[in-house]
C-alpha positions in Angstrom: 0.0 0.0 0.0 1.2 3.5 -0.6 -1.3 6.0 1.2 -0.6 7.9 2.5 2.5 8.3 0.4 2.5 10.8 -2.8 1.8 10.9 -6.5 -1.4 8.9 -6.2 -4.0 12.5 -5.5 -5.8 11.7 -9.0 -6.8 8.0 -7.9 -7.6 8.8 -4.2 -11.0 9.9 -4.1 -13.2 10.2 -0.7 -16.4 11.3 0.8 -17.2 12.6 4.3 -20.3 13.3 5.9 -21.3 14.8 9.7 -24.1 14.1 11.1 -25.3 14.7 14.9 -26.8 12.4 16.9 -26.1 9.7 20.0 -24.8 6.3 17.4 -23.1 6.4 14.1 -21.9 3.7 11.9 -18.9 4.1 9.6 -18.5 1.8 5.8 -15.4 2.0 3.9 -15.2 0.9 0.2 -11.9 0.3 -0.7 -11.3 0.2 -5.0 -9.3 -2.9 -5.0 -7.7 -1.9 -8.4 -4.8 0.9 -9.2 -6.1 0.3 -13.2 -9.6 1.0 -14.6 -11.9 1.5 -12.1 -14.5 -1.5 -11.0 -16.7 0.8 -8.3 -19.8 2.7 -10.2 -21.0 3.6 -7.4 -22.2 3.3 -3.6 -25.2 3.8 -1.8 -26.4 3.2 1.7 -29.7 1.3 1.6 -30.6 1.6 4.9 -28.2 1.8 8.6 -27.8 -1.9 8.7 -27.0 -2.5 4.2 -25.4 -0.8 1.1 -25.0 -1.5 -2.3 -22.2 -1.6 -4.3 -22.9 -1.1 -8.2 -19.9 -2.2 -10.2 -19.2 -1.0 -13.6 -19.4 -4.3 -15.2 -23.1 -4.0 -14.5 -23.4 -7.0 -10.8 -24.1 -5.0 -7.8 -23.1 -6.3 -4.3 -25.5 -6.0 -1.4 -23.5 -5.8 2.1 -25.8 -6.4 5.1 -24.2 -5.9 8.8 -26.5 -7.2 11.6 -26.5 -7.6 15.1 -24.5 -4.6 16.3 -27.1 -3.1 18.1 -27.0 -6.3 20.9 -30.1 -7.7 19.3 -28.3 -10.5 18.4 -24.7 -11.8 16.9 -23.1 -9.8 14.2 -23.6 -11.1 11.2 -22.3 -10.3 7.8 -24.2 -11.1 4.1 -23.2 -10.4 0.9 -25.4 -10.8 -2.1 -24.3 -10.6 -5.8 -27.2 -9.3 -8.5 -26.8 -9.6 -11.7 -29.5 -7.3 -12.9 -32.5 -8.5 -10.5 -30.9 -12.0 -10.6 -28.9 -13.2 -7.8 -25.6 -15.1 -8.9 -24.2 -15.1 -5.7 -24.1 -15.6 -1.5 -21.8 -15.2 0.9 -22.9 -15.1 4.7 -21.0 -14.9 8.1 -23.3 -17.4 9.7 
């Protein structure tokens, strides 16, 4: 890895929001690739799941459960092609 280390400004790209309130929950997507890029986009579905679109048109739905104490953490991962699902992973 070479962050924080220079030359790379053009390929680091971030985004930070505030909010207020008493809980917050932090995602990081990382672009796994120095070449073309393979993250469209990301969007948080709800507190608890996102979804990753990928420019080779699958989309990845990350679910996190459990951190609240209403149960054990969990972790799902669900693989669209268009509205079909192609793949599963899950923690449990």
């Amino acid at each position: 890895s070479d962050h924080p280390l220079g030359g790379v400004r053009d390929r680091r790209r971030g985004l930070i929001v505030r909010q207020e309130g008493k809980s917050a929950r932090f995602v990081a997507v990382i672009e796994p690739h120095l070449e073309a890029a393979m993250v469209k986009d990301v969007e948080a579905v709800s507190a608890e799941e996102i979804e990753v679109t990928l420019t080779a048109g699958r989309s990845h739905i990350i679910s996190v459960t459990g951190l609240d104490g209403d149960g054990e953490p969990s972790v799902r991962m669900s693989e669209y092609t268009g509205s079909t699902l192609t793949h599963l992973e899950s923690s449990h």
